[in-house]
Each structure stands twice: as C-alpha cells, then as structure tokens.
C-alpha positions as a LaTeX table, in Angstrom:
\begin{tabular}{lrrr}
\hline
Residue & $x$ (\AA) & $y$ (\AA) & $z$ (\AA) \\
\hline
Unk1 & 54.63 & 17.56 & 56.19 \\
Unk2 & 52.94 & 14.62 & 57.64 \\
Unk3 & 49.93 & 14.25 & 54.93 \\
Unk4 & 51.89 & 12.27 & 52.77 \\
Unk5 & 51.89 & 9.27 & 55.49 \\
Unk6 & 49.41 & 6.67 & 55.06 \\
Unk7 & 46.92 & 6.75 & 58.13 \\
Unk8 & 48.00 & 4.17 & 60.71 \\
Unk9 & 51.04 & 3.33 & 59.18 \\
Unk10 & 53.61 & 4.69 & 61.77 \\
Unk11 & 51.17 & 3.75 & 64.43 \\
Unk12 & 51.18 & 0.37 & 63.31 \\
Unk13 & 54.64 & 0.10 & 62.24 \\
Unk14 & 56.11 & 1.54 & 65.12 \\
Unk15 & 54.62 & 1.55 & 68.95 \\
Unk16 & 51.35 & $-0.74$ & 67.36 \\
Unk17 & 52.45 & $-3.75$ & 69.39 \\
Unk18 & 54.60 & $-1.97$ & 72.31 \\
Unk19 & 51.48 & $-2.28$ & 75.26 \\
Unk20 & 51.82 & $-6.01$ & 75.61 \\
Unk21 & 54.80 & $-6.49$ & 76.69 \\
Unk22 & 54.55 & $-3.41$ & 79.08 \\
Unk23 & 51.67 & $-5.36$ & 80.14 \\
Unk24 & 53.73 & $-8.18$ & 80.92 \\
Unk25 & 56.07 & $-6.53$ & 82.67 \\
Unk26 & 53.75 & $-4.59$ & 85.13 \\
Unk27 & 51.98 & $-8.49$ & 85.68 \\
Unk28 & 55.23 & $-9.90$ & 86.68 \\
Unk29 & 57.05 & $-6.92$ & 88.53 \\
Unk30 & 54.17 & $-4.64$ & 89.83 \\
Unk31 & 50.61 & $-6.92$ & 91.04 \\
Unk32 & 51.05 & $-5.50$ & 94.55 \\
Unk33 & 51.37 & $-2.29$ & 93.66 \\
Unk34 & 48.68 & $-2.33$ & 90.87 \\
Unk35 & 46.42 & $-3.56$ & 93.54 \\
Unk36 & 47.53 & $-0.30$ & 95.80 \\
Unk37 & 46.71 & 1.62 & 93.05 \\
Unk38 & 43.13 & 0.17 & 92.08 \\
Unk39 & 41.90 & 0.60 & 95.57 \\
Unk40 & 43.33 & 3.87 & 96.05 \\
Unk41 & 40.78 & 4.65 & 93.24 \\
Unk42 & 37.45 & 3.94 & 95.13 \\
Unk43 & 38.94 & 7.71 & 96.28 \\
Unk44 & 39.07 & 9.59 & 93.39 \\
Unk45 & 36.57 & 11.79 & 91.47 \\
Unk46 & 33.18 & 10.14 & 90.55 \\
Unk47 & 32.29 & 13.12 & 88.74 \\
Unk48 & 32.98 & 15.07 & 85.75 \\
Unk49 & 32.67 & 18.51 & 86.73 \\
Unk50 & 34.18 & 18.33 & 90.07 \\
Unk51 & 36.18 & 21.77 & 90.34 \\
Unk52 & 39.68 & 21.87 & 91.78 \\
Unk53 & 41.33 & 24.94 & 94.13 \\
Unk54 & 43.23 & 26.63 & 91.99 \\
Unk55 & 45.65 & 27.44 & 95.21 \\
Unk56 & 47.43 & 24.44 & 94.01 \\
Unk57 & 49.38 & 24.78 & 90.92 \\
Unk58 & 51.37 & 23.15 & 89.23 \\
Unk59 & 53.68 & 25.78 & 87.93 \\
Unk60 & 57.48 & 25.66 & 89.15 \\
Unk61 & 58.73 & 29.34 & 88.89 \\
Unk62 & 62.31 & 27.86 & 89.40 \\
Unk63 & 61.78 & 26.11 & 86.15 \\
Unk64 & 60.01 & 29.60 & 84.71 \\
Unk65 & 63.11 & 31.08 & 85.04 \\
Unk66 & 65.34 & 28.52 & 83.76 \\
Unk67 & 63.23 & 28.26 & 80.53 \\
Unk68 & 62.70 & 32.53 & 80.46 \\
Unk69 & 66.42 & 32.75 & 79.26 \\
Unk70 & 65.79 & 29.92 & 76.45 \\
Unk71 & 62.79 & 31.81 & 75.32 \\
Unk72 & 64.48 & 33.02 & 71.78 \\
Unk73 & 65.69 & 29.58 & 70.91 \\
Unk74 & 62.53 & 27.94 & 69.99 \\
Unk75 & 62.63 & 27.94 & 66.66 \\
Unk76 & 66.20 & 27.53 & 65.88 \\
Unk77 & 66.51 & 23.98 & 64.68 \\
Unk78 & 70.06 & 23.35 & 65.70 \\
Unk79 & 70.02 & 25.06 & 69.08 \\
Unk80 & 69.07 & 24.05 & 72.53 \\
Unk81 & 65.78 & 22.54 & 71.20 \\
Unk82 & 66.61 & 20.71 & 68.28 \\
Unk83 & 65.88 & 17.42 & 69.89 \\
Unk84 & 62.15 & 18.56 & 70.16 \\
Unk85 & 62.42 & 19.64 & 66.40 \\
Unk86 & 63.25 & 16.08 & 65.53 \\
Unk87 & 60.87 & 14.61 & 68.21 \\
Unk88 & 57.81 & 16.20 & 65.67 \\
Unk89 & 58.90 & 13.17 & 63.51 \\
Unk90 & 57.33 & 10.82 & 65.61 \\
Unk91 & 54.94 & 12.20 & 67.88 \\
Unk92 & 53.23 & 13.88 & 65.59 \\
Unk93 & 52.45 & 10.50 & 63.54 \\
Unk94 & 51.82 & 8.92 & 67.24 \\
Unk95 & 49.07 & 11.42 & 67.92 \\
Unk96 & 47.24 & 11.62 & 64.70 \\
Unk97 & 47.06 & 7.92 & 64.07 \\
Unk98 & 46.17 & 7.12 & 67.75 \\
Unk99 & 43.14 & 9.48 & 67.43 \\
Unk100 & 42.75 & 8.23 & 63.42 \\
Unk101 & 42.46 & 4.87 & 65.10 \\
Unk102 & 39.44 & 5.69 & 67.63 \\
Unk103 & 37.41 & 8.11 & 65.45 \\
Unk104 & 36.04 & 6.93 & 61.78 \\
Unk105 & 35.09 & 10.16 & 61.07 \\
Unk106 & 38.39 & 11.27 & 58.49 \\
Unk107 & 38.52 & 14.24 & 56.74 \\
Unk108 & 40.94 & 13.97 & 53.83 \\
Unk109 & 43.67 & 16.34 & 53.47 \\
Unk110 & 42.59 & 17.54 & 57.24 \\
Unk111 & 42.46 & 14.56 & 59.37 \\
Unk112 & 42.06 & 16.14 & 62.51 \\
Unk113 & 39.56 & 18.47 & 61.55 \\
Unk114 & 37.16 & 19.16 & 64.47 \\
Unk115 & 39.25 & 17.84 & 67.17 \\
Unk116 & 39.78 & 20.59 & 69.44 \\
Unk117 & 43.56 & 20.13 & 71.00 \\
Unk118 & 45.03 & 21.48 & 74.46 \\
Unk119 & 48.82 & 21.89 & 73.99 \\
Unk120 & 49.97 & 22.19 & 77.43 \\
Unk121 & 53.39 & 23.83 & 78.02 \\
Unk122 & 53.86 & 24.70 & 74.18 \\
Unk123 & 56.99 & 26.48 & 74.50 \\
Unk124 & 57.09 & 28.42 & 70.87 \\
Unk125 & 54.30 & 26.24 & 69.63 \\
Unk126 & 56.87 & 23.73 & 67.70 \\
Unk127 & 54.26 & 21.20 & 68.72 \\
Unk128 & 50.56 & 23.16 & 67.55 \\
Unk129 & 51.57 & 24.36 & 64.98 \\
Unk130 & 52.25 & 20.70 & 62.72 \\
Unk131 & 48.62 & 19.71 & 64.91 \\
Unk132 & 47.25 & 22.61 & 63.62 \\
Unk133 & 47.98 & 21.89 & 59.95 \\
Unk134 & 46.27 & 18.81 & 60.75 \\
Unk135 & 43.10 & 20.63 & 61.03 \\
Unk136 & 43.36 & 20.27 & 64.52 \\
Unk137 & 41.80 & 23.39 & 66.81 \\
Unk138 & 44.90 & 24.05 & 68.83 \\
Unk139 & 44.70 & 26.05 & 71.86 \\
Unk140 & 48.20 & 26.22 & 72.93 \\
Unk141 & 49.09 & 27.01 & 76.82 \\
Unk142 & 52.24 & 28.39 & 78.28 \\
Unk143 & 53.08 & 29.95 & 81.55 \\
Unk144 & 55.82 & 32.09 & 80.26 \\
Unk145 & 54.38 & 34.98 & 78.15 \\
Unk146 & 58.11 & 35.67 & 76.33 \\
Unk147 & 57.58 & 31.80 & 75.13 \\
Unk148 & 53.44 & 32.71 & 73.57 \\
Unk149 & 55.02 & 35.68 & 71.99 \\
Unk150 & 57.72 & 33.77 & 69.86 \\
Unk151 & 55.09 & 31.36 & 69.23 \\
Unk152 & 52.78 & 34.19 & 67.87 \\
Unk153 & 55.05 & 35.47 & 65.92 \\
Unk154 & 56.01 & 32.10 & 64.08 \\
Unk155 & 52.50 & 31.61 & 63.75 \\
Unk156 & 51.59 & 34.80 & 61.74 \\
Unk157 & 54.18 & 33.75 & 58.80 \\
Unk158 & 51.57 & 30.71 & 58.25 \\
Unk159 & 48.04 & 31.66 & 56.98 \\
Unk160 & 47.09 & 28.62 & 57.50 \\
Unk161 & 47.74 & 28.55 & 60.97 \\
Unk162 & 45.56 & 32.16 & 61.79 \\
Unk163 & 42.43 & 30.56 & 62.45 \\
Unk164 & 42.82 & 26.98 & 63.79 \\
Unk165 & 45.99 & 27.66 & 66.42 \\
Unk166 & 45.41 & 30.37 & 69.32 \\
Unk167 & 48.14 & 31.04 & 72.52 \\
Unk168 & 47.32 & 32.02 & 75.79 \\
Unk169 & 49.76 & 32.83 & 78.20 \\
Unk170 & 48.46 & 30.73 & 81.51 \\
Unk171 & 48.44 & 27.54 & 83.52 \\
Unk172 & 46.75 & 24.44 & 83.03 \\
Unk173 & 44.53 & 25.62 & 86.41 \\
Unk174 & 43.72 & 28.84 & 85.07 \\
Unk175 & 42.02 & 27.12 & 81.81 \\
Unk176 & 40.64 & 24.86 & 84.69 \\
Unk177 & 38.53 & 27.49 & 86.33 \\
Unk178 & 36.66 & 28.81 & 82.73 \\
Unk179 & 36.65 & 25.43 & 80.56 \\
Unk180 & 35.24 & 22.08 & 81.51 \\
Unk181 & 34.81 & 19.39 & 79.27 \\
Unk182 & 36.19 & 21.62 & 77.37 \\
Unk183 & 38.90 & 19.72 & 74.89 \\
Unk184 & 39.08 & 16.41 & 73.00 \\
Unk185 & 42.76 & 15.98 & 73.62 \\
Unk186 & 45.35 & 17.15 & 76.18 \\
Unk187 & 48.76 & 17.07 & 74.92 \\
Unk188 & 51.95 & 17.76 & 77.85 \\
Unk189 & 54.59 & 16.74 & 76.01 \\
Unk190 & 58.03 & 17.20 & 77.73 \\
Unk191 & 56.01 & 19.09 & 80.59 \\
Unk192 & 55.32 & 16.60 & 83.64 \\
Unk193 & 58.70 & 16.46 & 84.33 \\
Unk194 & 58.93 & 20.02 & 84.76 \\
Unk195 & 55.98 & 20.72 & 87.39 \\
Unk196 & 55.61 & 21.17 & 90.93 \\
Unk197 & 52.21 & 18.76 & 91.77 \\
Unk198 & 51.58 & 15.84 & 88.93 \\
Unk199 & 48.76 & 14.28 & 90.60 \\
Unk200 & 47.07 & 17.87 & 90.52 \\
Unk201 & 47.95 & 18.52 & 86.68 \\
Unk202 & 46.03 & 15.28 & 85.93 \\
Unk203 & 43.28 & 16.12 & 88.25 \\
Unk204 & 42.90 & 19.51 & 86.29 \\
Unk205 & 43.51 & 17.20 & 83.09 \\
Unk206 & 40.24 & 14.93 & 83.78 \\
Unk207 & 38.69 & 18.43 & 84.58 \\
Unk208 & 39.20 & 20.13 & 81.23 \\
Unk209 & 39.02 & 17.00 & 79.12 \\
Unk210 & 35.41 & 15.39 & 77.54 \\
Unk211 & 34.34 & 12.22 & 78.46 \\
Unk212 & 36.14 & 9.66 & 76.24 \\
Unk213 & 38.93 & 12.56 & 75.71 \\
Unk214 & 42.59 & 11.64 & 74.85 \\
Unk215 & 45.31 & 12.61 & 77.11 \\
Unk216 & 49.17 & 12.49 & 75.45 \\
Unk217 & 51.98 & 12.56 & 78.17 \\
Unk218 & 56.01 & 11.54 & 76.63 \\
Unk219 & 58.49 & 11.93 & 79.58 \\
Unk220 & 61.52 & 10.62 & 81.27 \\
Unk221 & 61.51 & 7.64 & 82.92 \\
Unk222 & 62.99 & 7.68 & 86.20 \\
Unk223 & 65.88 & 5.31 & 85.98 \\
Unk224 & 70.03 & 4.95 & 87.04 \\
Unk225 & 70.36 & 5.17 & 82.85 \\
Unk226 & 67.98 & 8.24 & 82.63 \\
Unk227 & 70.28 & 9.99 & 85.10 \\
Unk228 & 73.09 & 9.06 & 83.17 \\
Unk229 & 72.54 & 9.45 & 79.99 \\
Unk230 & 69.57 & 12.41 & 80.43 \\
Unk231 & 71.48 & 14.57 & 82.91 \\
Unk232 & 75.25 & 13.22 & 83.13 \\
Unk233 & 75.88 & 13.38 & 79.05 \\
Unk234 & 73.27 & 15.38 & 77.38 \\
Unk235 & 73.49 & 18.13 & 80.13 \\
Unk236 & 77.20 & 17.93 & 81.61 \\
Unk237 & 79.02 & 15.94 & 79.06 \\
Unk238 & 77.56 & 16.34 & 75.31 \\
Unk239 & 75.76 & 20.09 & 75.87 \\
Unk240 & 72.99 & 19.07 & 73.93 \\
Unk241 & 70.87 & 21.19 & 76.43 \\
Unk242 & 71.98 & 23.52 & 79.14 \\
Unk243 & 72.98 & 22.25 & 82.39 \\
Unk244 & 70.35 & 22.03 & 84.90 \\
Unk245 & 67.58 & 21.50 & 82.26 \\
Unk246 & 66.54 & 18.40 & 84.57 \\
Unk247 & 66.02 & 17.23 & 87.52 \\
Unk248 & 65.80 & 13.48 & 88.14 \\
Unk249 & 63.92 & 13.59 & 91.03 \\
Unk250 & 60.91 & 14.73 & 89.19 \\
Unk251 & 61.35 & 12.14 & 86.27 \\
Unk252 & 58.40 & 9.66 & 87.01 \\
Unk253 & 58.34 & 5.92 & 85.89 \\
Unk254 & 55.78 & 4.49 & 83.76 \\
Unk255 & 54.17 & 2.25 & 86.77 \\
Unk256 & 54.18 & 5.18 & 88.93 \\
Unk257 & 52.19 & 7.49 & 86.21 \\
Unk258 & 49.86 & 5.05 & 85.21 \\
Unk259 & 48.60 & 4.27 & 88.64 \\
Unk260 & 48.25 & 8.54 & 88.95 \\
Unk261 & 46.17 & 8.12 & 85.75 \\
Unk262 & 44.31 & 5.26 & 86.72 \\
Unk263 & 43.57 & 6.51 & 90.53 \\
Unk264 & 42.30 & 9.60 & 89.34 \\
Unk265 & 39.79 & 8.45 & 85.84 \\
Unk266 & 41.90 & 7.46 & 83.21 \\
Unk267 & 42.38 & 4.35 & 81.31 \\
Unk268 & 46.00 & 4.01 & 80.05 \\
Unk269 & 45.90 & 2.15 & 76.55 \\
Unk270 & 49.20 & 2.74 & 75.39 \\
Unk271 & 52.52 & 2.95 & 76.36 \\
Unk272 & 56.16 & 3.39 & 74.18 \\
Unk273 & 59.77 & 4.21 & 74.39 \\
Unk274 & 61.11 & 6.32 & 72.83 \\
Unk275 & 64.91 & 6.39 & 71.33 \\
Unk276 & 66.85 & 9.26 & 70.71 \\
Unk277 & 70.36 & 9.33 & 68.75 \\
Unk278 & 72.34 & 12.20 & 69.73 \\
Unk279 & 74.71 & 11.80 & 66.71 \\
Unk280 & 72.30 & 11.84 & 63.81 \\
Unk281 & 69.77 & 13.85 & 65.60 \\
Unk282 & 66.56 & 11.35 & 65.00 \\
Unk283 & 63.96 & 10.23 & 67.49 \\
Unk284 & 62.65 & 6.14 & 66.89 \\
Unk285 & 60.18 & 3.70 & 68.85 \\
Unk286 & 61.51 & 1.01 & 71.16 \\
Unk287 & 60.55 & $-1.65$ & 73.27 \\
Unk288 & 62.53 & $-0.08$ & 75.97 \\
Unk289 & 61.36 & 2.33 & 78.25 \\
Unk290 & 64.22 & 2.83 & 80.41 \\
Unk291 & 65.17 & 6.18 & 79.25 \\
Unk292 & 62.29 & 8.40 & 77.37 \\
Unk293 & 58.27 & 6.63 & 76.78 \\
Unk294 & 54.73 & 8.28 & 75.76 \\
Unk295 & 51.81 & 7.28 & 77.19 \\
Unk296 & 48.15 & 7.46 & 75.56 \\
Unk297 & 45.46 & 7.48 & 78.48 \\
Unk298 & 41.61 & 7.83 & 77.78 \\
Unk299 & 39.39 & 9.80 & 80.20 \\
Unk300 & 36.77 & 6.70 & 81.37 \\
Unk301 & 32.55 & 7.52 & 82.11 \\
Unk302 & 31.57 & 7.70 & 84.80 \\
Unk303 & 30.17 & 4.54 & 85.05 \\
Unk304 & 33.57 & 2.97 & 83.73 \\
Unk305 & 35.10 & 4.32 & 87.02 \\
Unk306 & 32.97 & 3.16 & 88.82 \\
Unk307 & 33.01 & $-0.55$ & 87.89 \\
Unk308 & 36.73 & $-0.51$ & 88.01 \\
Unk309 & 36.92 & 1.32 & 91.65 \\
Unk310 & 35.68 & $-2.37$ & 93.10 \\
Unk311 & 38.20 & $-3.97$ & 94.89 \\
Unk312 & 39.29 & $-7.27$ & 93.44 \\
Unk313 & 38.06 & $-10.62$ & 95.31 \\
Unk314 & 39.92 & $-12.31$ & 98.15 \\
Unk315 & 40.42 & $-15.12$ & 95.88 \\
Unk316 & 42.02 & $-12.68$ & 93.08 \\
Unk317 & 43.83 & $-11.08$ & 95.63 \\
Unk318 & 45.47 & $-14.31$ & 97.09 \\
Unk319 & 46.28 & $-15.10$ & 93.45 \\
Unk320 & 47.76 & $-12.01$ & 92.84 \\
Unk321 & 49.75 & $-11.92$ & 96.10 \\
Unk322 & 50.98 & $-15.76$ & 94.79 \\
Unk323 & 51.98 & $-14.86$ & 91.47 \\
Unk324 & 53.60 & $-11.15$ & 93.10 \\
Unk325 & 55.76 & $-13.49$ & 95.42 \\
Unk326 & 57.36 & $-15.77$ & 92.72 \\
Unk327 & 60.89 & $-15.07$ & 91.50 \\
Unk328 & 60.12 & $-13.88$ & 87.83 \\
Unk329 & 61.57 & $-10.52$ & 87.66 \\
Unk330 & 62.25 & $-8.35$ & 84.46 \\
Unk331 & 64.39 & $-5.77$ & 84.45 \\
Unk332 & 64.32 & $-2.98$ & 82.78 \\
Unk333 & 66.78 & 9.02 & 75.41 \\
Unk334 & 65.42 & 14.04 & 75.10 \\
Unk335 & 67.13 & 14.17 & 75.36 \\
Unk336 & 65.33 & 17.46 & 76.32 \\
Unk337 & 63.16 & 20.17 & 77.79 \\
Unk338 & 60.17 & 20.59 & 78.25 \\
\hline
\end{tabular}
C-alpha cells in the first residue's frame, strides 16, 4: 500500500519542519522546567543492561477489560476502530521515512528489511501487519490474548506476513526479563495513555531497545480541548468510540513526556500533531499539538547520557531563569483507543 510513496516524501512534506517551532515553544514556556528535568537526569540509568523488577507493571486490568469486549472489532474498518484504520495513512509513512532518513542502507521494494520492530499494545495487529509488508521483523505484543488471536488469524490470510510478523500475548516487562537490546524500534502507538506506570514503560523501553534504537510514541495531549473534543464528543456526543474509552487524567503533554524520555536516556528529535476529521474519517499533520501529537525519541550511548546529565552553568542558569521570567508566553484529534 505504502510502496508506491516516494521515500521521504510524507516525512518531508508533512511533520519535516514541525520540531522547531515545538522547540520554540518549550524555550519560551518551559526553561525552568527543562532545567528540572536535565538535572533530574544525573539520576537515571548509566547503563544499558540495567534490569528492572518486573513487580511493577505497567498493565491496567481496568483497561484489559474495557478493551476484552472490543476484542472482535479490530478489523472492521467502520467500527469502533476505524479511526486507527485511517491513522495507518500517516503513521505508517511517519515511521518508515523517519527510520529511511537515519539508515542509508534501503532495500528496494522492502525498505525496512532487517529492522527488527516491537509493536507494543498491537491490538489485532492493524499496525504490524502494513510494518511487516515493509520488510520489517515485527514482533507484535499484547496483554489481552482474545486481541493476539484476531490478530493471528488476520495474519494467516497474508503469506506474506507468515514469516516476518509473530504475536505474543504479554507485557512490555515480560519481553523485558528475556530480551535486551533486543529491538531496533519500539512502537506504542495509542498505548501510553492506557497504562498504569509511564515512567516504568520507558524504563523497560531503554531496556529492550539497542543503542541508537528508535522509540515511536502518538498520544493525547493533555489539554481543556483534548477533554472536550477526545472524551466530551467522540465518546459522549459523536460515539465514534465507546464511552469510557479515555481517561484524561492519564493523557500526558508533550513537555511532560519528553522530560520522562529525556530523564531516563532518550533524545527526543521529533515531535507532531496530529489532526483528525471525524466527518471524512482522515488523519493529517499539524502544527498544533493541542489535541493528538507523535513523538520520535532515539535511545542515546552511554557516553551521550552522560555528557548531557551535567548540570548547566550558573551563568546559563541565571540566563535561563532571565529569559523563563519574561512575559512571552505561547499558548497552545483519535480520536481513539489504544
């Protein structure tokens, strides 16, 4: 579906020149609390194969069973999840030309070929199994074994997909205690918003991922318009998914997840909003991140963390406190599971 694209075209064309002007906006809005989270780092791992209790997980089983009863729906592109179905349109282009754009090694006709890909909280597999015809090596993870069975099913009508997309039905920390530096990508997309501990699914991210490795997250920022238009109309109003899909206390903002990235070994390098039009039923990329956004993070070396752990200078701190203090402020949909 998605060979026909030119490489880099949608990544240029769309979110290419979104990061600036996020960049901007954390400058003028966030310094103190970018400085909060840059010295909260000199805390974090300093090692790549530190191993994390899996006591903590990061599995809600109140979301388990709110998602149990959806578990037939997957793959019917005009029910519950039909905003995911039309969300493949653009984060599938996102993800392949983001990783087109680090690696020079393309394979034509299978551009992903050799990148091994960790689908967390697949659902049905609506996500692995366009990755997979990539070339990708999808390993595709689910908690709910009723949602790894659809996706196994689906997956057997596509030869194609026999060899380079495998389920398992398990948590992020299970894959944790048997794999590290295991993957070349992480993938949660729809997912954060749905767990119990983020800070620990990213710990158990920088776990599992190689040094260097790619980490996709698209979410729901946590806004007054999110709530409104995420939970008030889709949910209550519109029915475009059942009532109670969300809850806005777990939507996260972009400053608040890229300081958990940062603080814990990742680099963010990208962030975009995301658009969604109820009416027509198509996703697009936006400058605004009020409502929906993806975020591309990199796992740093070692030595990378360690240079950035240092605590800025009194004299950059004073400037930052300055600038922090001045009175330049800037303000700021799936609609969906997952």
């Amino acid at each position: 579906i998605y060979a026909g694209d030119h490489y880099g075209q949608t990544f240029q064309r769309g979110p290419g020149g979104f990061r600036e002007n996020y960049r901007k906006k954390m400058h003028l809005t966030s310094n103190s609390a970018r400085f909060i989270c840059l010295t909260e780092m000199k805390s974090s791992t300093s090692t790549t194969k530190r191993l994390f209790n899996t006591s903590h997980t990061t599995v809600d089983s109140k979301e388990m069973k709110k998602f149990q009863l959806l578990a037939h729906t997957w793959w019917d592109e005009h029910g519950v999840y039909s905003a995911l179905h039309s969300l493949n349109d653009i984060r599938v282009p996102f993800i392949r030309d983001t990783l087109l754009n680090i690696s020079s090694d393309h394979h034509l006709g299978s551009p992903l070929s050799g990148v091994k890909i960790l689908d967390v909280g697949c659902g049905g597999g609506l996500l692995s199994e366009p990755l997979g015809r990539l070339g990708a090596s999808v390993t595709g993870i689910d908690p709910l074994e009723d949602n790894i069975k659809i996706a196994e099913q689906h997956k057997s009508f596509d030869p194609v997909l026999v060899k380079g997309v495998q389920y398992k039905s398990c948590s992020l920390e299970e894959i944790a205690e048997e794999a590290t530096e295991t993957f070349d990508v992480i993938i949660a997309s729809e997912v954060v918003e749905h767990m119990v501990d983020l800070e620990t699914f990213i710990k158990y991210c920088y776990q599992v991922l190689k040094p260097e490795g790619s980490l996709f997250i698209t979410t729901i920022n946590k806004t007054q318009l999110s709530y409104i238009l995420g939970i008030v109309v889709a949910e209550r109003i519109m029915g475009i998914v059942p009532e109670g899909t969300h809850d806005w206390e777990k939507f996260i903002s972009p400053e608040e997840l890229e300081c958990l990235l940062e603080s814990n070994g990742f680099l963010v390098k990208t962030v975009n909003g995301m658009s969604y039009n109820p009416l027509w039923g198509l996703w697009s990329w936006t400058e605004n991140t009020s409502i929906n956004y993806a975020m591309h993070a990199m796992k740093c070396r070692v030595q990378e963390q360690s240079s950035s752990k240092e605590p800025p200078s009194e004299t950059h701190e004073e400037q930052h406190t300055a600038e922090a203090s001045g009175n330049t402020t800037v303000g700021g949909m799936i609609i969906g599971k997952q």
